[in-house]
C-alpha positions as CSV (number, residue, x, y, z in Angstrom):
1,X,-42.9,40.2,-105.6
2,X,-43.1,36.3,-107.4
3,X,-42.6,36.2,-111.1
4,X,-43.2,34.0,-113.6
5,X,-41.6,34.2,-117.0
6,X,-42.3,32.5,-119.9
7,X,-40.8,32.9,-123.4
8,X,-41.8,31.6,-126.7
9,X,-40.1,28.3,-127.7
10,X,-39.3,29.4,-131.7
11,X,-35.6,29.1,-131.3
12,X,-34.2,30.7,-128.4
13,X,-33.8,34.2,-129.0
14,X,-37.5,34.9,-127.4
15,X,-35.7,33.3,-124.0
16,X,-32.3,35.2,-124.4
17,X,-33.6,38.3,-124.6
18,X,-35.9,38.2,-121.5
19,X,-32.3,37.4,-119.9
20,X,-31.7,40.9,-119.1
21,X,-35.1,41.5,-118.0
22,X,-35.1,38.3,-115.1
23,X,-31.3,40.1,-114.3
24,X,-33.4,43.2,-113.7
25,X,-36.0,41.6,-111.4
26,X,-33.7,39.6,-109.3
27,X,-31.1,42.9,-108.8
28,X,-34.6,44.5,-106.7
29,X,-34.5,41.2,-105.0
30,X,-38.1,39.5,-106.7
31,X,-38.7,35.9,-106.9
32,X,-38.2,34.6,-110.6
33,X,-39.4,31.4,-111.6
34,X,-39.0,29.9,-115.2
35,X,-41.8,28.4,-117.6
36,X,-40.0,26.6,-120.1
37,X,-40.5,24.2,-123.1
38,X,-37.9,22.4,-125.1
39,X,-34.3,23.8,-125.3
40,X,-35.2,26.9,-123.6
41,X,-34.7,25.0,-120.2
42,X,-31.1,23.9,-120.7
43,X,-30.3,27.7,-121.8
44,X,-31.4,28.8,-118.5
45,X,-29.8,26.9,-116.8
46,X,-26.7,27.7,-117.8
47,X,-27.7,31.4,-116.9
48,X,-29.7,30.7,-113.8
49,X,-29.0,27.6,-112.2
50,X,-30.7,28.0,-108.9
51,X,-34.0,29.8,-110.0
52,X,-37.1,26.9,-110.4
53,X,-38.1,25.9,-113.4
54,X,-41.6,24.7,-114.6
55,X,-42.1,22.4,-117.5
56,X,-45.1,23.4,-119.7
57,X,-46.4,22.5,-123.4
58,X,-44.0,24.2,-126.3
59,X,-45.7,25.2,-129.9
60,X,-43.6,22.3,-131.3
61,X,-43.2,24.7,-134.5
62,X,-41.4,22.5,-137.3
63,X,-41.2,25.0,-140.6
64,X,-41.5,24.3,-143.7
65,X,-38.7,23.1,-145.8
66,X,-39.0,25.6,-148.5
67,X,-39.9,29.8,-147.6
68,X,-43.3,29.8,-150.7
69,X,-45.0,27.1,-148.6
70,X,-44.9,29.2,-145.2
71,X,-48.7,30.9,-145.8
72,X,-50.2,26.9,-146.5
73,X,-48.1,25.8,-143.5
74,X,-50.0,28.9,-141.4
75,X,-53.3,27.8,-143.1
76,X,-52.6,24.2,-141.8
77,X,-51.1,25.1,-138.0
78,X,-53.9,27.4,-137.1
79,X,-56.1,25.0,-135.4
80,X,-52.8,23.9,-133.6
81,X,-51.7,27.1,-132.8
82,X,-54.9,28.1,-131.5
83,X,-55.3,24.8,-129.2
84,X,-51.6,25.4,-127.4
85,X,-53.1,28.8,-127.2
86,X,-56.2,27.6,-124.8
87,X,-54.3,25.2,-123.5
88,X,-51.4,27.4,-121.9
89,X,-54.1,30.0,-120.6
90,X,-55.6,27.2,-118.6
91,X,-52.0,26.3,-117.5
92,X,-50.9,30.0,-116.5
93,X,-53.9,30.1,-114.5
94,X,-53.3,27.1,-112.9
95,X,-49.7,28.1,-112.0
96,X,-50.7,31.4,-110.4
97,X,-53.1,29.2,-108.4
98,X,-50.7,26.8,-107.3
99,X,-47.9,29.5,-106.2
100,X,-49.2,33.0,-105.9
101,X,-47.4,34.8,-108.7
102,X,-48.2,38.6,-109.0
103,X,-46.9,39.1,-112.0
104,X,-46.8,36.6,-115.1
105,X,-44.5,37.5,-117.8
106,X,-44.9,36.1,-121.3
107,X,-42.4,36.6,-124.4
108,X,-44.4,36.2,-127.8
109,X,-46.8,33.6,-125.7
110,X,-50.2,34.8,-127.1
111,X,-51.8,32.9,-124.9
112,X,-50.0,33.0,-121.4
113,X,-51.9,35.5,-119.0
114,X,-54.2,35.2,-116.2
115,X,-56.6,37.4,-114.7
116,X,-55.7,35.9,-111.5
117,X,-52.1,38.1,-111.9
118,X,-50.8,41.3,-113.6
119,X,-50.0,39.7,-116.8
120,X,-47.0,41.4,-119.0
121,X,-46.6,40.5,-122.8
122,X,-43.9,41.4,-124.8
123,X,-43.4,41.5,-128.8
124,X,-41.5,43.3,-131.0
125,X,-43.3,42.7,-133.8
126,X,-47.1,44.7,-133.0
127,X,-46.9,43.8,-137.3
128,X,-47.3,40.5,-138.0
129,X,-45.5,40.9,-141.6
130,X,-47.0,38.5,-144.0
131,X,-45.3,37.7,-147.7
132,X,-45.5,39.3,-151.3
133,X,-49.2,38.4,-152.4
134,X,-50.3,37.4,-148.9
135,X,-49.4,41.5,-147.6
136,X,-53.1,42.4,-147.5
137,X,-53.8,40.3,-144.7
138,X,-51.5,42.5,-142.8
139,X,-54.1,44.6,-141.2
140,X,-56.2,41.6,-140.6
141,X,-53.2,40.2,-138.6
142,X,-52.4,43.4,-136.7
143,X,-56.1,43.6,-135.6
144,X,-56.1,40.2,-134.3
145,X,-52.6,40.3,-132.4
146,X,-54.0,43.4,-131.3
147,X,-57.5,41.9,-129.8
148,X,-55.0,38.8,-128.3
149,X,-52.6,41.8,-126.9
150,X,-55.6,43.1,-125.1
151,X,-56.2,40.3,-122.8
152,X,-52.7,41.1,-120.8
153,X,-52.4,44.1,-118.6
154,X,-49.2,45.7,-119.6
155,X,-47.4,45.4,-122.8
156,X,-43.5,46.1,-123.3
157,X,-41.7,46.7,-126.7
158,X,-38.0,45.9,-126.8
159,X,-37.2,49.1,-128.9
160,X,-37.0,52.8,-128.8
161,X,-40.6,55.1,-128.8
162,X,-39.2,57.2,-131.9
163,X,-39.6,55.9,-135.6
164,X,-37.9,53.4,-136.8
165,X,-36.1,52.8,-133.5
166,X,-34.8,49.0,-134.4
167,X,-37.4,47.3,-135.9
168,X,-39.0,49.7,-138.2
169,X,-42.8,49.2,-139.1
170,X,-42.5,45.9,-136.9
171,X,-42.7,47.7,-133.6
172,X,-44.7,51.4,-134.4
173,X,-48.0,49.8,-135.8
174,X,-50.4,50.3,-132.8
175,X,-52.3,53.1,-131.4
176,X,-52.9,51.1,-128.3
177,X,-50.5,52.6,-125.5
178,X,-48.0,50.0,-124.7
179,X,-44.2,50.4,-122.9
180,X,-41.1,51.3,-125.0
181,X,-38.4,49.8,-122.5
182,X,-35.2,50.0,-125.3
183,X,-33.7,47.4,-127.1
184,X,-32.2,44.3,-124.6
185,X,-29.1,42.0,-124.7
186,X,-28.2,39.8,-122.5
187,X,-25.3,41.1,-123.2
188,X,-25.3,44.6,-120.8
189,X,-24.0,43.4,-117.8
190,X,-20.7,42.0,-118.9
191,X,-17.7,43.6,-118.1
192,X,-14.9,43.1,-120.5
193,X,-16.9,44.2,-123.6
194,X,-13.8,46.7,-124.3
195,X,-11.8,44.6,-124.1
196,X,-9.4,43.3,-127.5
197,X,-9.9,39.8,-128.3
198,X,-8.2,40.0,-131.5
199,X,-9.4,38.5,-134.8
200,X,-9.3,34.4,-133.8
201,X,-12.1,33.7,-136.9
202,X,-12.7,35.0,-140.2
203,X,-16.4,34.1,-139.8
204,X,-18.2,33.1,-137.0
205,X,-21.5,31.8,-138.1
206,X,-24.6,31.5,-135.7
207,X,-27.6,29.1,-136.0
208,X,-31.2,29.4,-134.6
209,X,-34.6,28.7,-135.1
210,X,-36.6,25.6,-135.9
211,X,-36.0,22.6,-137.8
212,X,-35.5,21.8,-140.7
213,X,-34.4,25.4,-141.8
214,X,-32.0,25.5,-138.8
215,X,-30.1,22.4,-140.1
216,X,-30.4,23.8,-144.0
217,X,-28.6,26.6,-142.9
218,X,-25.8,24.6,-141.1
219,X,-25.0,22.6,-144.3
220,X,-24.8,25.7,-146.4
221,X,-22.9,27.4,-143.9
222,X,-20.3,24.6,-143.7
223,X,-20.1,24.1,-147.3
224,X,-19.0,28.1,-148.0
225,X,-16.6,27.8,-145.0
226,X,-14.6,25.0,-146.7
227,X,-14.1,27.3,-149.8
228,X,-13.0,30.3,-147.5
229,X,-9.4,30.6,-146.0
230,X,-8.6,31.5,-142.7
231,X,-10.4,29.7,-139.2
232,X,-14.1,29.9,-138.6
233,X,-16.4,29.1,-136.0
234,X,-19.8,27.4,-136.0
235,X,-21.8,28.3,-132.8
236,X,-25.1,25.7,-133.3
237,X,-27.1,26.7,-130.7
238,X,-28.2,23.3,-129.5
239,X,-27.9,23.5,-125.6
240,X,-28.1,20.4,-124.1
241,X,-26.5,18.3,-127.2
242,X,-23.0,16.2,-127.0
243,X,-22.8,15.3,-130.5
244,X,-21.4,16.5,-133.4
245,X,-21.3,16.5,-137.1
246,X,-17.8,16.2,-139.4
247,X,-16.5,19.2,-140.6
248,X,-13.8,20.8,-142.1
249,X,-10.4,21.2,-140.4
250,X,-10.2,25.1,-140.8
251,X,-14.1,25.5,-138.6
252,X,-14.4,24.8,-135.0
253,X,-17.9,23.6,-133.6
254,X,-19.8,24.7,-130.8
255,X,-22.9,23.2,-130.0
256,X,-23.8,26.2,-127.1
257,X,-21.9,28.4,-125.7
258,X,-22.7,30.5,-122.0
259,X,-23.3,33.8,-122.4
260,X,-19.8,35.0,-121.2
261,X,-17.9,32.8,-124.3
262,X,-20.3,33.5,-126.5
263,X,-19.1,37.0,-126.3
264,X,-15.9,36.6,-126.1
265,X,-16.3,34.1,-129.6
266,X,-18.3,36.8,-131.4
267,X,-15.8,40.0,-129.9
268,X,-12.6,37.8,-131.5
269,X,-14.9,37.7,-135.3
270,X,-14.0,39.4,-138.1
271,X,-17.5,38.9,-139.5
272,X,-20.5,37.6,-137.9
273,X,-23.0,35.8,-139.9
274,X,-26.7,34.8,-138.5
275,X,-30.5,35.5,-139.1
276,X,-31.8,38.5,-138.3
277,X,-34.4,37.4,-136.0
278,X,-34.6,41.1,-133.5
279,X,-33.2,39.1,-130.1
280,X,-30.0,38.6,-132.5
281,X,-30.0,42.0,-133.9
282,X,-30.0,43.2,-130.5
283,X,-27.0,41.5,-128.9
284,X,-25.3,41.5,-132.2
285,X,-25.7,45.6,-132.5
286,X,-25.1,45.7,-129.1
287,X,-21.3,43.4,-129.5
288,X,-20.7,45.8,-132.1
289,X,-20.3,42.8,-135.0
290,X,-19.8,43.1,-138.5
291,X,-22.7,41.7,-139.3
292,X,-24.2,39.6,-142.6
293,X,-27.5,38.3,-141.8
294,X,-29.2,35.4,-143.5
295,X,-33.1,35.2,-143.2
296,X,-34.8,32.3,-142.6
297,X,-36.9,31.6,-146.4
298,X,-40.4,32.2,-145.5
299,X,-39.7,34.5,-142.3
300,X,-41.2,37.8,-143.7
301,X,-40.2,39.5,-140.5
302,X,-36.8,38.5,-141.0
303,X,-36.5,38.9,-144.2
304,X,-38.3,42.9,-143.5
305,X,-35.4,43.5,-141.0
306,X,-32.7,42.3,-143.4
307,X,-33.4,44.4,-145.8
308,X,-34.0,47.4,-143.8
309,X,-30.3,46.9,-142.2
310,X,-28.8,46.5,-145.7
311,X,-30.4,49.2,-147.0
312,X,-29.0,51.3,-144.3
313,X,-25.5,50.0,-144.4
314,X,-25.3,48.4,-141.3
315,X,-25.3,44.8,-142.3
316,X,-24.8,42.5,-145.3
317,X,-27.4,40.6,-146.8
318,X,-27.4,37.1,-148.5
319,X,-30.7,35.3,-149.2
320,X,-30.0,31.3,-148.3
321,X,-30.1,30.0,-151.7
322,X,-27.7,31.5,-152.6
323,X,-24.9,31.4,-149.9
324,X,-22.0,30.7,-150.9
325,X,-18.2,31.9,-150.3
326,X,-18.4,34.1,-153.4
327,X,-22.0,35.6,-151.8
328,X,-19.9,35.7,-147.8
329,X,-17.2,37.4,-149.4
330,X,-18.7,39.8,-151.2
331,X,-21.2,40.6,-148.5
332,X,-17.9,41.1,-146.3
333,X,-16.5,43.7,-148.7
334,X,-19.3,46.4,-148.3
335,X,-19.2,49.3,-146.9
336,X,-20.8,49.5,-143.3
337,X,-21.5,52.8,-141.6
338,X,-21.6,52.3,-137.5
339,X,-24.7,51.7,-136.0
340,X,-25.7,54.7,-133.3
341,X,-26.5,52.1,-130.9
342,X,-27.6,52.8,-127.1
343,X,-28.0,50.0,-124.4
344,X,-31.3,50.0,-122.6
345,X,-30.1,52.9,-120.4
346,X,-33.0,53.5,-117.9
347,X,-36.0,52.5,-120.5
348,X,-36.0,49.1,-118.8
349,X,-35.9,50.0,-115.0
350,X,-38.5,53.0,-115.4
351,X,-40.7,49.9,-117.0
352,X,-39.9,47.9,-113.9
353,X,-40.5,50.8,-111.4
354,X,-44.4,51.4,-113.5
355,X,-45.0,48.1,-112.7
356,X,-44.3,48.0,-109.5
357,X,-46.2,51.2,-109.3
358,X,-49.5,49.6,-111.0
359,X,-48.9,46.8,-108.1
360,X,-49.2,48.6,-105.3
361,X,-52.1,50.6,-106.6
């Protein structure tokens, strides 16, 4: 079987999180190839440095500086949005064309399926969560990810079938049958999980998403760590990048780190601190990290999952305008009840062998 895979390009987590799910294919012996756009490609590689990858057209999403002007900023990108939409249809058509994929397997890509191949979406968020005074458009943007989600063959939620599972309203809003195959990490497969790394950092904060908000974050994060005591680390998430900016002497800076040390950075944490975009959840949940998460202004669904977490005690929450050391350390202090976390389990290889099964029908 030939695969094509193709994640968003918002920040990486979209890519990270089909990691386990390319692991998957490969282990029955399938041929993976990569669509990729921006960074995504140089976090592959690092992963998988022999399988091909294909070059195609990102969204190019730059967000707004401030969270209030996210609905104008929607108003203003649709025509674009809808254009890259078109645009990588024709291109995921061509590619099936050129190379005989059976299946093509987009992450969050709206508009990358082809009729020519068994096309696979997969979303967490079946809600499109909008803000405060803009919530009544919710419906109106469930029914239309709904008509777009009925243009692929298959589609898979990373989360459990039962209410809430992970993501809450987020992933229970359709009637339309789609595949629960568990939450994923990338993660699962490493061994020394158990393993005691000790407490090396205080804080280890992570970064992600799009500019400028990812860089926003970085400075306010930086700032707090120089008013904390102890050693902290900085991972950036800018694969592919040499250089770096000045920082304190008590943080250390990583611009990108491989899968196996960015465990092993996050295992030796006291407290992690990050967004709470659901590919980050996941793996976070899944390392078992004390987790404060701060949501990107703007980013409803973020903002949704880091209050449901807070609410039920299993991670802190500080809005970005107002982190500081006083809000990290206070955050830190709260009570946390353990998360009842299970790994994929079988959810994800019973999706695989339904595929399969719907291939050789």
């Amino acid at each position: 079987m030939k695969i094509l895979v193709a994640p968003l390009d918002w920040g990486l987590g979209h890519a990270t999180r089909t990691i386990p799910i390319i692991d998957e294919m490969l282990s029955r012996g399938f041929e993976v190839d990569l669509a990729v756009s921006g960074r995504i490609g140089a976090l592959y590689k690092g992963q998988f440095p022999n399988l091909k990858q294909i070059e195609i057209p990102g969204y190019h999403i730059r967000y707004p500086a401030h969270g209030f002007e996210m609905p104008l900023w929607l108003l203003k990108n649709g025509r674009h949005l809808m254009r890259v939409m078109r645009e990588e249809q024709r291109i995921a058509d061509s590619l099936v064309n050129e190379n005989g994929y059976d299946v093509v397997f987009s992450d969050n890509r709206f508009g990358f399926h082809s009729a020519k191949a068994h096309s696979v979406y997969m979303t967490h968020q079946l809600d499109i969560a909008f803000p405060g005074p803009f919530s009544i458009f919710e419906k109106v943007g469930i029914a239309w990810h709904a008509h777009e989600m009925r243009r692929f063959d298959t589609v898979w939620v990373p989360d459990f079938a039962e209410y809430p599972g992970m993501a809450g309203k987020l992933s229970h809003a359709l009637s339309r049958p789609v595949e629960f195959v568990g939450p994923l990490s990338r993660f699962a497969g490493l061994h020394f999980l158990n393993q005691d790394f000790g407490k090396k950092y205080r804080y280890v904060a992570i970064l992600s998403g799009p500019e400028p908000l990812r860089t926003s974050f970085e400075k306010r994060v930086l700032k707090a760590f120089e008013n904390l005591s102890g050693h902290h680390a900085v991972i950036r998430g800018l694969p592919g990048d040499s250089e770096m900016p000045a920082v304190p002497s008590n943080v250390t800076l990583f611009n990108h780190l491989e899968t196996p040390d960015f465990a092993k950075v996050v295992l030796s944490a006291e407290h992690l601190i990050s967004r709470p975009g659901y590919s980050t959840v996941m793996d976070m949940v899944y390392l078992g990290a004390d987790c404060i998460f701060v949501p990107t202004p703007g980013q409803t669904e973020q903002v949704y999952l880091g209050k449901m977490l807070h609410r039920a005690q299993m991670a802190g929450l500080v809005p970005q305008k107002k982190l500081s050391s006083e809000s990290l350390e206070s955050a830190a202090n709260e009570k946390r009840c353990p998360w009842n976390f299970s790994a994929s389990g079988n959810l994800l290889s019973r999706a695989v062998d339904r595929l399969i099964s719907k291939l050789s029908r």
